[in-house]
Backbone of each chain as ProteinMPNN parsed JSONL, in Angstrom:
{"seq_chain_A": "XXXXXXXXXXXXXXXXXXXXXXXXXXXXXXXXXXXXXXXXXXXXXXXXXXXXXXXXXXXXXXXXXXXXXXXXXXXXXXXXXXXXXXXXXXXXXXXXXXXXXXXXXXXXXXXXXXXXXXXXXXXXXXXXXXXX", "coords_chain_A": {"N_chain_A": [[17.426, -16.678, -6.163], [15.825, -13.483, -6.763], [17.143, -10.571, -6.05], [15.55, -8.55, -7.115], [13.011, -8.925, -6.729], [12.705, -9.743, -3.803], [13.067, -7.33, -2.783], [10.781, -5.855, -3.811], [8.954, -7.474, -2.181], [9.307, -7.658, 0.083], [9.207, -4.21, 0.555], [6.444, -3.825, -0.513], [5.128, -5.572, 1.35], [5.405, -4.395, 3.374], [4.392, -1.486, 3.671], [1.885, -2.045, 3.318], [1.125, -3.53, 5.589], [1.729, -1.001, 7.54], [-0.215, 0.629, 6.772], [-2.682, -0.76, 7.297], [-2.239, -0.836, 9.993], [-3.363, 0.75, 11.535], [-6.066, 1.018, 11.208], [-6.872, -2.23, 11.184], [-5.413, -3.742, 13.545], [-5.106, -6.512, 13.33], [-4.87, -7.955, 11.117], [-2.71, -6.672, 10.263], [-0.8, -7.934, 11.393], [-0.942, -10.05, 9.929], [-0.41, -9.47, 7.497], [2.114, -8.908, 8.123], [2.781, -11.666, 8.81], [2.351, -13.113, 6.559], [4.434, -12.132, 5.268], [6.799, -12.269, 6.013], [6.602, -15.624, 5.693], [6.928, -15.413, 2.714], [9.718, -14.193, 2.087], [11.205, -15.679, 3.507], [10.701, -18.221, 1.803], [12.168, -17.854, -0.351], [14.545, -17.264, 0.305], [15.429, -19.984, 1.335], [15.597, -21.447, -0.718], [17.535, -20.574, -1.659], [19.307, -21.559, 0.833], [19.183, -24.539, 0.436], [21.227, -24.94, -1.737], [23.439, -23.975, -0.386], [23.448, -25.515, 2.511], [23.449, -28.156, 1.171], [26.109, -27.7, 0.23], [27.936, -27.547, 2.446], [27.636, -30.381, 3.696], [28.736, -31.651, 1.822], [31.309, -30.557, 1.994], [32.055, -31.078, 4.189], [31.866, -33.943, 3.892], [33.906, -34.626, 2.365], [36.186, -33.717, 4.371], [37.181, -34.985, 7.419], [35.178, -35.116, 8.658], [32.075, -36.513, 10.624], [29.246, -37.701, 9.389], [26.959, -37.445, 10.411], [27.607, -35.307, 12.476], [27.273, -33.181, 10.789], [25.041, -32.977, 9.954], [22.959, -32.726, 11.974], [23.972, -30.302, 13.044], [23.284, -28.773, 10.949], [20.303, -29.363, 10.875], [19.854, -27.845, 13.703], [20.313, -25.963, 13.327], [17.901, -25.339, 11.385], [16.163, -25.503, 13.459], [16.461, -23.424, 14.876], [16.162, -21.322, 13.412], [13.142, -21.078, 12.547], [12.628, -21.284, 15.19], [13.024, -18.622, 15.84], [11.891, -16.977, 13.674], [9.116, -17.431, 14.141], [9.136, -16.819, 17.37], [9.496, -13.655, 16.679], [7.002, -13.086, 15.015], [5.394, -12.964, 17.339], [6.037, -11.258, 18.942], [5.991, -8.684, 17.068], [3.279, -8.519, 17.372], [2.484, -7.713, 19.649], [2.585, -9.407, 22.076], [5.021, -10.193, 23.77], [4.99, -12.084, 26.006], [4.01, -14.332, 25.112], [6.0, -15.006, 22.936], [8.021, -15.186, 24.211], [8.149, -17.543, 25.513], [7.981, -19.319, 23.254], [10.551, -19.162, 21.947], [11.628, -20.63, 24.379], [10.459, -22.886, 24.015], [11.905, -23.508, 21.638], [14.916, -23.166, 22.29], [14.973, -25.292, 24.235], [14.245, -27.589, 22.387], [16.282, -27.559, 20.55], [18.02, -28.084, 22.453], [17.171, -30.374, 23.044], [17.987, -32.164, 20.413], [20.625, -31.83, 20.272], [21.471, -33.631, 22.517], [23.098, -36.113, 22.254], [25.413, -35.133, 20.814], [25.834, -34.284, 23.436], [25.952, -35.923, 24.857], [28.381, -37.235, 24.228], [30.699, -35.501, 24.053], [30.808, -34.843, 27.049], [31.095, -38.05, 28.167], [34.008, -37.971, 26.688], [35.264, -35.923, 28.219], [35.106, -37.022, 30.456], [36.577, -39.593, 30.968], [39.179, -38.465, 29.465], [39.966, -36.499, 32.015], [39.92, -39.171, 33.728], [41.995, -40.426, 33.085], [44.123, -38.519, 32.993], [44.294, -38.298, 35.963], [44.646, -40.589, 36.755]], "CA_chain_A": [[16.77, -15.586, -5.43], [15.795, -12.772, -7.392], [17.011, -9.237, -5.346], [14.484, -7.678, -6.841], [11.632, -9.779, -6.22], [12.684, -9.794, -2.542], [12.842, -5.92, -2.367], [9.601, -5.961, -3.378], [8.086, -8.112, -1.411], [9.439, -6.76, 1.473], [8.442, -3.29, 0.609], [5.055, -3.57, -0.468], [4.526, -5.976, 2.445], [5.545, -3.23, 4.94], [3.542, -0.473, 2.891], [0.377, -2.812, 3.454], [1.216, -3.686, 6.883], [1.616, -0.057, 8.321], [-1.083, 1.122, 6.287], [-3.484, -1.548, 7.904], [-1.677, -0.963, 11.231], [-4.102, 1.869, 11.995], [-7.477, 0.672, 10.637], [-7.222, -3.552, 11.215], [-4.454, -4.441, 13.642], [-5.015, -8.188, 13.46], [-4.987, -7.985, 9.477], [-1.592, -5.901, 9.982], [-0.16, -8.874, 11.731], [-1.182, -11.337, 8.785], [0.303, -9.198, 6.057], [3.749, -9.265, 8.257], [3.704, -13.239, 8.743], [3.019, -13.81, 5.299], [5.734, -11.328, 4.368], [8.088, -12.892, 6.109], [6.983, -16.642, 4.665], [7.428, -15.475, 1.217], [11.022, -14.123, 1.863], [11.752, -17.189, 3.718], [10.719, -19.218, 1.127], [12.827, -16.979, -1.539], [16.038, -17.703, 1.095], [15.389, -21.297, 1.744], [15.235, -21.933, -1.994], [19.275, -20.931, -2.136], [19.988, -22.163, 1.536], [19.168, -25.645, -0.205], [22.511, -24.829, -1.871], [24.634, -23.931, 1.394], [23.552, -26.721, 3.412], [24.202, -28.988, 0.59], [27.963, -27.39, 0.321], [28.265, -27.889, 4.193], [27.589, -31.388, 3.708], [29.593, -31.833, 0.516], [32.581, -30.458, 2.743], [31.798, -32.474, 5.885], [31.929, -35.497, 3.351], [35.831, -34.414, 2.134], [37.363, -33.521, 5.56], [37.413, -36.028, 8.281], [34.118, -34.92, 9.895], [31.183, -37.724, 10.615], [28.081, -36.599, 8.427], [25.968, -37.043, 11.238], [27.492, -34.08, 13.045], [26.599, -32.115, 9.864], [23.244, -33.27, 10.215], [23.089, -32.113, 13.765], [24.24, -28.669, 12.954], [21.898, -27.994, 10.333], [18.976, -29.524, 12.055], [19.839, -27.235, 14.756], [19.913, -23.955, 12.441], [17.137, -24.873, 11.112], [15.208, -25.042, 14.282], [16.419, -21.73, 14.872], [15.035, -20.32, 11.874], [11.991, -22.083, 12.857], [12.057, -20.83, 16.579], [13.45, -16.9, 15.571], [10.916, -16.33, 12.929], [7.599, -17.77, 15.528], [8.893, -15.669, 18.467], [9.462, -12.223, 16.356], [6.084, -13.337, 14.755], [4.493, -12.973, 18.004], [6.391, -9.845, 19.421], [5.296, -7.697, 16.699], [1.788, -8.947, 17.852], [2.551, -7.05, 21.123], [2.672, -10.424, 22.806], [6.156, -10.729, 24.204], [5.045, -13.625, 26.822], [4.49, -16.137, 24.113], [7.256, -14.656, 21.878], [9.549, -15.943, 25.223], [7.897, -18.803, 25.702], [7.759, -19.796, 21.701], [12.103, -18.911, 22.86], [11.934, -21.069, 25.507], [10.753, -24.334, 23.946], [12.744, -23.708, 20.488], [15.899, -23.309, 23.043], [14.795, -26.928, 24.746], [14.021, -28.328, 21.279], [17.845, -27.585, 19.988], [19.136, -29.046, 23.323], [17.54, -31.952, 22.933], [18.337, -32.476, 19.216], [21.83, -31.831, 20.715], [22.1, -34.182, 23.493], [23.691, -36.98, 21.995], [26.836, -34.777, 21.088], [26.521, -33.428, 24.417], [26.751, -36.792, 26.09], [29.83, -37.732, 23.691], [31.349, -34.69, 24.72], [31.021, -35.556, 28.169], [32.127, -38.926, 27.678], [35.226, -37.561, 26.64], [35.676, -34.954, 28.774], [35.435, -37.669, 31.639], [37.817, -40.486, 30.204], [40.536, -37.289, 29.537], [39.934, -36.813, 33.397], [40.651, -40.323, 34.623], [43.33, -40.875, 32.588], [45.008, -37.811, 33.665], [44.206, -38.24, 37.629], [45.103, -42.304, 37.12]], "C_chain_A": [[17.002, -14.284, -6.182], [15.986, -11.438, -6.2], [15.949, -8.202, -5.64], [13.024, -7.977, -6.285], [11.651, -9.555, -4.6], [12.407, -8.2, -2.309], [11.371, -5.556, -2.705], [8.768, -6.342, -3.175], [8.068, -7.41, -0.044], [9.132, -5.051, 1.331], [7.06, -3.086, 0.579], [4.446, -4.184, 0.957], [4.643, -4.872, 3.908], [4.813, -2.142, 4.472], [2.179, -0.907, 3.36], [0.044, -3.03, 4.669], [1.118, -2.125, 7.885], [0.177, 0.79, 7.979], [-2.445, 0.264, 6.582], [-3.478, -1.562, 9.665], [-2.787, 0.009, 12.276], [-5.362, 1.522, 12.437], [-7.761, -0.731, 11.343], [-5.594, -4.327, 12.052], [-3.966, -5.559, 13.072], [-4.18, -8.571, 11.945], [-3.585, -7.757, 9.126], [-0.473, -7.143, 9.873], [-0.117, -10.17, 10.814], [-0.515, -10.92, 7.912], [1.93, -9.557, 6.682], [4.076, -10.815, 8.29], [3.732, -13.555, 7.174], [3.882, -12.96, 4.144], [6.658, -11.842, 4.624], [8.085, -14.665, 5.634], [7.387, -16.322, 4.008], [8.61, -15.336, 1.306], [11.748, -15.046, 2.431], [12.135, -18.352, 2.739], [11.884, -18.881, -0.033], [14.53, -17.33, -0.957], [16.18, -19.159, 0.975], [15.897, -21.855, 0.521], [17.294, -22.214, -2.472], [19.74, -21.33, -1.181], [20.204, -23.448, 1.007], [20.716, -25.911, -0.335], [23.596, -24.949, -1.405], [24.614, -24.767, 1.964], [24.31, -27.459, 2.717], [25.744, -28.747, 0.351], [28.549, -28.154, 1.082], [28.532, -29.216, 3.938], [28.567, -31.795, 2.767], [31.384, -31.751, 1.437], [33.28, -31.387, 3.703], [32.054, -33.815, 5.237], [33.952, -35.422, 2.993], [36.545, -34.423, 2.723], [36.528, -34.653, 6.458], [36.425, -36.09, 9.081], [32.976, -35.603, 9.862], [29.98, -36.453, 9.83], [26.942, -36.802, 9.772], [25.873, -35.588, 12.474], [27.006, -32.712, 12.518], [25.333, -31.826, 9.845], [22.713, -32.754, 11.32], [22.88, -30.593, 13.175], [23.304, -28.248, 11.884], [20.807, -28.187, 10.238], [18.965, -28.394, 12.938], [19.661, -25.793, 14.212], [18.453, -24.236, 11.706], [16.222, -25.003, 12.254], [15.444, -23.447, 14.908], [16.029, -20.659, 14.33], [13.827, -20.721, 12.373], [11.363, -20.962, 14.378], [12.024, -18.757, 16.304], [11.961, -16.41, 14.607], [9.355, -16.325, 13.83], [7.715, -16.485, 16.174], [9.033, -13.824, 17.524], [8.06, -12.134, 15.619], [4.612, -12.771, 16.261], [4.84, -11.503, 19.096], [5.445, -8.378, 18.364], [3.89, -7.92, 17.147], [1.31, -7.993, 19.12], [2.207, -8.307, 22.229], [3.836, -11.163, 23.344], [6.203, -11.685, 25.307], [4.975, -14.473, 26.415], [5.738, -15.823, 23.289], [8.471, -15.803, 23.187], [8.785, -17.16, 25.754], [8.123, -19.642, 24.062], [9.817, -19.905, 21.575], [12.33, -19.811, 22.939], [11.818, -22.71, 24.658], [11.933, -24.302, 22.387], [14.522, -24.018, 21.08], [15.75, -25.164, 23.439], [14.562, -27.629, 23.611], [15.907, -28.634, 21.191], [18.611, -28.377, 21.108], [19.301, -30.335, 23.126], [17.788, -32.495, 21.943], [20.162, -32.423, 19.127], [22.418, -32.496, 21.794], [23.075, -35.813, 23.418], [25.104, -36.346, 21.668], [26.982, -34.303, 22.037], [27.342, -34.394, 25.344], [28.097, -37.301, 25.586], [30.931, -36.933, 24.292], [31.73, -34.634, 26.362], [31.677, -36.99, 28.711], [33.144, -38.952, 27.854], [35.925, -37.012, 27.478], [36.016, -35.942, 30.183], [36.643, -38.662, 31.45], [39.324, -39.66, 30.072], [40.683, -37.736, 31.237], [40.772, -37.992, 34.535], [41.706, -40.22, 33.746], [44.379, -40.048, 33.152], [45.156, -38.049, 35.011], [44.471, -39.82, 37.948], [45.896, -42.524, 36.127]], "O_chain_A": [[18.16, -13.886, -6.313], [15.027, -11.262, -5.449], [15.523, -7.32, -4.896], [12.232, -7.329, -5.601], [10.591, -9.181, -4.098], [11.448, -7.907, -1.594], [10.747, -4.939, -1.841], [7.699, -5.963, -3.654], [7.204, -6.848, 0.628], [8.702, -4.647, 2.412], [6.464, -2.369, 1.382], [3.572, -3.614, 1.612], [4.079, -4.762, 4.997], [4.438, -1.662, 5.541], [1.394, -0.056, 3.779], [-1.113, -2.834, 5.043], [0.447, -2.164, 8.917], [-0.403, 1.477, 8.82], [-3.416, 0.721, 5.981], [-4.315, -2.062, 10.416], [-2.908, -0.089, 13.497], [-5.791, 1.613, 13.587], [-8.737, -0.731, 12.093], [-4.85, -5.133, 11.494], [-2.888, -5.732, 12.503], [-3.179, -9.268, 11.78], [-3.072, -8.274, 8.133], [0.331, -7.401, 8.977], [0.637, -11.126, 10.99], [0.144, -11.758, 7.296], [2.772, -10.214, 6.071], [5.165, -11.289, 7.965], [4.681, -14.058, 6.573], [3.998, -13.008, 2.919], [7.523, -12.04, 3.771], [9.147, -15.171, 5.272], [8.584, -16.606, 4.038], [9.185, -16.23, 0.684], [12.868, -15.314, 1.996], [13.12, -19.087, 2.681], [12.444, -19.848, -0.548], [15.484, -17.585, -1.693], [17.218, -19.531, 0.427], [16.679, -22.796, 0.654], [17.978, -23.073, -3.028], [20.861, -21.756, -1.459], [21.394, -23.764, 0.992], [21.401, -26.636, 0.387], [24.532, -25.683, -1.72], [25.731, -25.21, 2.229], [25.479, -27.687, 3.03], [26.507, -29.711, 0.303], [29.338, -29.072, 0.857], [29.739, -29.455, 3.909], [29.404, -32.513, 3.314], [32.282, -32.593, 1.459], [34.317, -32.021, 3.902], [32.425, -34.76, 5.933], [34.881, -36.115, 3.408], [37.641, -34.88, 2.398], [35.409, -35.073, 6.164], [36.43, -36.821, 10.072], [32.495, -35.374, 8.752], [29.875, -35.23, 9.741], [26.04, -35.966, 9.82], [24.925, -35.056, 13.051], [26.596, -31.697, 13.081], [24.703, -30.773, 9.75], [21.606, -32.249, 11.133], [21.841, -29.973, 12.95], [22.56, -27.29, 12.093], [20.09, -27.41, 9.608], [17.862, -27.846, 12.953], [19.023, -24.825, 14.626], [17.829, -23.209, 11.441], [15.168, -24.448, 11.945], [14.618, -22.611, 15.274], [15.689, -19.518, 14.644], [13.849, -19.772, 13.157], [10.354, -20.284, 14.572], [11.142, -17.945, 16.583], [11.163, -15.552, 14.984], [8.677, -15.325, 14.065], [7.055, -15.464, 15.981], [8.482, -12.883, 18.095], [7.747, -10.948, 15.508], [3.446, -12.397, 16.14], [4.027, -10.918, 19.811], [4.656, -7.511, 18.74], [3.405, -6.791, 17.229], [0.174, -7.655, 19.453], [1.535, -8.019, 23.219], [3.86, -12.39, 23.441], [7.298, -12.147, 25.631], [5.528, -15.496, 26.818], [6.469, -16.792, 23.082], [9.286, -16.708, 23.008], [9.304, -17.608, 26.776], [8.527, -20.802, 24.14], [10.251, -20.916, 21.022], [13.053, -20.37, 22.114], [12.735, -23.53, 24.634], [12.733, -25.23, 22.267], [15.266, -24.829, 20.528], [16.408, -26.053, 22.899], [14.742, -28.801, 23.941], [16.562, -29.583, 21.622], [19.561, -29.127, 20.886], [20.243, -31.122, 23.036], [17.939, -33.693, 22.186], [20.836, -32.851, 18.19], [23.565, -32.234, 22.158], [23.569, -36.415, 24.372], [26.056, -36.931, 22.185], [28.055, -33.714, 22.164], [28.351, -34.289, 26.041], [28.905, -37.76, 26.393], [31.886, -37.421, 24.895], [32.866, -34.394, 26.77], [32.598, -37.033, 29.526], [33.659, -39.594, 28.769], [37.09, -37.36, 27.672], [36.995, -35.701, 30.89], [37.727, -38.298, 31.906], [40.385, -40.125, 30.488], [41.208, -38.748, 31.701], [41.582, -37.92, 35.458], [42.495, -39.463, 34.311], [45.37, -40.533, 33.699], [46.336, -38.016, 35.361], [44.512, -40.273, 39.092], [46.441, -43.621, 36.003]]}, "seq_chain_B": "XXXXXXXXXXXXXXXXXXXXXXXXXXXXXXXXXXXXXXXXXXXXXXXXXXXXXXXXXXXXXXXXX", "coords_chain_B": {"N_chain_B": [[1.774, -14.489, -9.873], [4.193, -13.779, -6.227], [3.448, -11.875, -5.218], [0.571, -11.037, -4.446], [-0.7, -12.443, -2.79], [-0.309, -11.362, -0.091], [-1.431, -8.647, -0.948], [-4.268, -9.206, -1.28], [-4.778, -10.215, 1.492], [-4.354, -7.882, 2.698], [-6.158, -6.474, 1.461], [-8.873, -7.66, 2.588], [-8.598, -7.117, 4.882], [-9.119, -4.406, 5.296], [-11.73, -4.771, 4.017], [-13.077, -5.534, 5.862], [-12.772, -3.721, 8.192], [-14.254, -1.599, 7.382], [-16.861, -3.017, 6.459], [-16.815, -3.601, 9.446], [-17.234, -0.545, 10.691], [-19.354, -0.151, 9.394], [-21.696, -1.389, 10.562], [-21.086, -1.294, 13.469], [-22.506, 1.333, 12.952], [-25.048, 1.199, 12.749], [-25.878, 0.236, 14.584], [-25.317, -2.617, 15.623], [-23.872, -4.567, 17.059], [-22.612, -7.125, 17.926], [-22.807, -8.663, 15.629], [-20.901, -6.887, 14.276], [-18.391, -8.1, 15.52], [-18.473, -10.549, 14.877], [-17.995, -10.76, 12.163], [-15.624, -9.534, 12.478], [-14.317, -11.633, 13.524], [-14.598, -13.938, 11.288], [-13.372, -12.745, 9.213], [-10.869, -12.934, 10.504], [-10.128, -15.539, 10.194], [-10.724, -15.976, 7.452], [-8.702, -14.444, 6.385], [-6.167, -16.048, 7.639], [-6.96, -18.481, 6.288], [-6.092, -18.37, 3.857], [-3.48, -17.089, 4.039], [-2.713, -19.796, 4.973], [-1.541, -21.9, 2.907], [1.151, -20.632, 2.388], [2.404, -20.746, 4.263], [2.445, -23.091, 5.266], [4.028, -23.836, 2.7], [6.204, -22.722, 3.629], [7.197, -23.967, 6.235], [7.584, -26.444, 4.907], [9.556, -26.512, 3.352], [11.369, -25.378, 5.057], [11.233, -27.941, 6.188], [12.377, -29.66, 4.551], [14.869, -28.75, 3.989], [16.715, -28.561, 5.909], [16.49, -31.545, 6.95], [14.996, -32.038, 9.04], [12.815, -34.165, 11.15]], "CA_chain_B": [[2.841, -13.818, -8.538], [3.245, -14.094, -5.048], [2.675, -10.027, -4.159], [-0.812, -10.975, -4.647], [-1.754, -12.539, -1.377], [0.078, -9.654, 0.698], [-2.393, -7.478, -1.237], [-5.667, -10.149, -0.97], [-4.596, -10.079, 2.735], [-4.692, -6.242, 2.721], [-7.471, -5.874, 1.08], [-9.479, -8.415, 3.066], [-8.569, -6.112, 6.419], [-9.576, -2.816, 4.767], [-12.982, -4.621, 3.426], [-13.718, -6.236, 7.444], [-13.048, -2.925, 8.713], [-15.641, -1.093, 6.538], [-17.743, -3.579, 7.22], [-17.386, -3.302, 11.298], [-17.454, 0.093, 11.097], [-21.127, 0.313, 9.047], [-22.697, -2.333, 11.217], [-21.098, -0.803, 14.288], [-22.809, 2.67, 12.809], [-26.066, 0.841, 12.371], [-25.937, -0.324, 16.185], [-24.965, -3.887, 15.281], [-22.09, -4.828, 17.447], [-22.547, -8.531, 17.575], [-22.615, -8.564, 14.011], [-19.469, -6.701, 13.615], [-17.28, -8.659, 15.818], [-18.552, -11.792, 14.074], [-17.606, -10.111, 11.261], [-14.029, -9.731, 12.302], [-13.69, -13.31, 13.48], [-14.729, -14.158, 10.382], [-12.388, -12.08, 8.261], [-9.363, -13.342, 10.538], [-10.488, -17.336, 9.698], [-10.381, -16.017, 6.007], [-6.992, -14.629, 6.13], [-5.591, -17.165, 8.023], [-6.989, -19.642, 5.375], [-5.467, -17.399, 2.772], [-2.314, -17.542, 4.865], [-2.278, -21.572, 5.127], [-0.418, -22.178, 1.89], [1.94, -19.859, 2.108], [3.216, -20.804, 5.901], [3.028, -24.666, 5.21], [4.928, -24.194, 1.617], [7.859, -22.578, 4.372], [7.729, -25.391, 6.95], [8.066, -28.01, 4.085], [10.924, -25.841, 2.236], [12.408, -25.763, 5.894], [11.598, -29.328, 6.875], [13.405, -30.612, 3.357], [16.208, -28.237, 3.499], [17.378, -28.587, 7.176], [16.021, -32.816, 7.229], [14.033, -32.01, 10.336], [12.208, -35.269, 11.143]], "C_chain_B": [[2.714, -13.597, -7.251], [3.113, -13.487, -4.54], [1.413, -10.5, -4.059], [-1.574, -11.632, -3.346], [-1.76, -11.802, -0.273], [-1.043, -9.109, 0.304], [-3.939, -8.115, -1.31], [-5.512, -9.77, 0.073], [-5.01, -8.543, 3.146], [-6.177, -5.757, 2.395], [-8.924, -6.449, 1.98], [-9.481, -7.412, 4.318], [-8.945, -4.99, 5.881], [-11.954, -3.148, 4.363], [-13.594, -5.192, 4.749], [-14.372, -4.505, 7.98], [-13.923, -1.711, 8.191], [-16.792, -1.468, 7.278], [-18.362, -3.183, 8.207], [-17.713, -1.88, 11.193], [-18.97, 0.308, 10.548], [-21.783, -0.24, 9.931], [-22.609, -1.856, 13.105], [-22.336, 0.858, 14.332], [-24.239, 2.501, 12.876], [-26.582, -0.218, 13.594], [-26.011, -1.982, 16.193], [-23.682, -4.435, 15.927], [-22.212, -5.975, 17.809], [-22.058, -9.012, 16.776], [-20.983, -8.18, 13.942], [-18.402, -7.388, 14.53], [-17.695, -10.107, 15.202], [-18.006, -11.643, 12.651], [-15.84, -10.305, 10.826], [-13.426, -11.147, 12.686], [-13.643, -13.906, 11.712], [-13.365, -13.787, 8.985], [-11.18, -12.643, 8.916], [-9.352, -14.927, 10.074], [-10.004, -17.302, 8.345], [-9.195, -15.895, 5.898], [-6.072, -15.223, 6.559], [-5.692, -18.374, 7.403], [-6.35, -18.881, 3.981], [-3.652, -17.781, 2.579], [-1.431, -19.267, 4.484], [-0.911, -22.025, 4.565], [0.849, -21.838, 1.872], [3.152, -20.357, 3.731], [3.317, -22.781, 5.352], [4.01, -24.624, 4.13], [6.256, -23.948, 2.129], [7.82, -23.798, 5.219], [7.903, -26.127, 6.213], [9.396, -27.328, 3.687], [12.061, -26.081, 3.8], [13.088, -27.231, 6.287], [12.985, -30.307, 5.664], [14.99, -29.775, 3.664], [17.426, -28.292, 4.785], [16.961, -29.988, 8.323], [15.837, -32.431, 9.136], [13.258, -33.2, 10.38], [12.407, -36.306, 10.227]], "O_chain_B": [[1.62, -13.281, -6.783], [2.712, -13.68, -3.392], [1.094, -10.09, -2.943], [-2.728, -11.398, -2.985], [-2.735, -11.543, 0.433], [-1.871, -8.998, 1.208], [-4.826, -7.266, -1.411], [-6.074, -8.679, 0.168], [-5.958, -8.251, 3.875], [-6.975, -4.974, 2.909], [-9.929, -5.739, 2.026], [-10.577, -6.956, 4.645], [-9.223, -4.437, 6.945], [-12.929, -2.397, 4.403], [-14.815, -5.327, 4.672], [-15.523, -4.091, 8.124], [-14.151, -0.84, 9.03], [-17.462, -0.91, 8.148], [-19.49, -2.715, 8.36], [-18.813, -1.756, 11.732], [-19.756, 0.927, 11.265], [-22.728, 0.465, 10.285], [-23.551, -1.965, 13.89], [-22.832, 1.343, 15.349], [-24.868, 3.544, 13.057], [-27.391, -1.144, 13.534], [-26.893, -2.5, 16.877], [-22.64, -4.683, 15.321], [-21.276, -5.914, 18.606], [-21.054, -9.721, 16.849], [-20.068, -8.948, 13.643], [-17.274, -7.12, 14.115], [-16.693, -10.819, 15.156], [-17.569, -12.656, 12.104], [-15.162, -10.736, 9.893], [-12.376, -11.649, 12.285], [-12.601, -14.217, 11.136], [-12.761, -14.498, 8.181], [-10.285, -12.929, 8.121], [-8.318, -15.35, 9.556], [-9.191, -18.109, 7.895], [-8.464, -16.786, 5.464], [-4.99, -15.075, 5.992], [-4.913, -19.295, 7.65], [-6.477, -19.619, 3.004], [-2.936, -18.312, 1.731], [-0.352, -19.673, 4.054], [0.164, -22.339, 5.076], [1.697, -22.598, 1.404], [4.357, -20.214, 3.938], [4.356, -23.417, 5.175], [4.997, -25.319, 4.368], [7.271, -24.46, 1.657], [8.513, -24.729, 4.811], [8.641, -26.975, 6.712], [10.38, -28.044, 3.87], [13.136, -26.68, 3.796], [14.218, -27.658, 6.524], [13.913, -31.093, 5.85], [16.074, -30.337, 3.512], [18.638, -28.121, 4.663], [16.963, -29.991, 9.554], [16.575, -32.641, 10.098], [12.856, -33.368, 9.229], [11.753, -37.345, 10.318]]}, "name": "protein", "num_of_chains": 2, "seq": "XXXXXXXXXXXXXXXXXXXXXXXXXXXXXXXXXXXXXXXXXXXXXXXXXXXXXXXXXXXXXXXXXXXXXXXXXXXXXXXXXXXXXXXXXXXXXXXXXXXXXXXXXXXXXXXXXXXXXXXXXXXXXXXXXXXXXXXXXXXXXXXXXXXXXXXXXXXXXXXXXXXXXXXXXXXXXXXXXXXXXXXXXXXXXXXXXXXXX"}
């Protein structure tokens, strides 16, 4: 990821965007999503890197790789859901922005309900054992 | 380089709203909102590439599906 490349992307794209903001809302709103792909893509390119660490780590210490997998499934639906809903706020449409929220929230749960029921599981088994 | 569809994109909304406004000036207002549908179809096909090349970069990098 080149810092400069990103600085100006993200400048000119906001230069183009406010300067359209006047004249061609709609148009305004196209230069900001595909300002924020490109610097996505410019991030993603070295998250590659990080995840793969994560995992690299998760493989050394004692921790199952499927919980790794979990957790950065789950960030990336957050990236996923965060970029949509601020996508649709600047729009001046903050009822889908919190709905676009709402299912990215219910996505991650359910991509999380298998450690939830382990966790539960557990949490019950502790329970009896202590109270029997 | 990939400033260049930012500034396609830009330029595409600067050359609609020209447009609408002559055809609006020339009592055409059918015309110019067909006009601007039109121009958002384009930059949204402009767009395409650029938004699917992030969902794949996400889907590989954070094995989504």
């Amino acid at each position: 990821m080149d810092m400069v490349q990103v600085l100006g992307v993200g400048v000119v794209g906001t230069l183009l965007a406010i300067t359209l903001a006047r004249i061609n809302g709609t148009h305004s709103l196209l230069v900001g999503l595909a300002t924020g792909c490109l610097l996505l893509v410019m991030l993603l390119g070295q998250a590659e890197e990080l995840t793969g660490f994560l995992r690299e780590l998760a493989g050394e210490g004692s921790l199952p790789a499927a919980y790794t997998g979990r957790v950065v499934r789950v960030l990336g639906l957050a990236c996923l859901t965060e970029a949509g809903s601020r996508i649709c706020r600047d729009g001046g449409q903050g009822n889908i922005a919190l709905k676009v929220e709402l299912c990215g929230r219910a996505m991650i749960l359910c991509a999380m309900l298998p450690a939830l029921r382990e966790l539960l599981e557990a949490t019950g088994t502790m329970l009896r054992e202590l109270s029997g | 380089m990939q400033i260049d569809i930012l500034i396609k994109i830009a330029g595409l909304g600067l050359l609609v709203s020209v447009i609408t406004n002559l055809l609006k000036q020339s009592g055409r207002e059918e015309l110019s909102a067909l006009v601007v549908v039109v121009g958002l179809a384009i930059g949204t096909l402009l767009m395409l590439e650029t938004v699917s090349s992030l969902v794949e970069t996400i889907r590989r990098v954070f094995s989504l599906y």
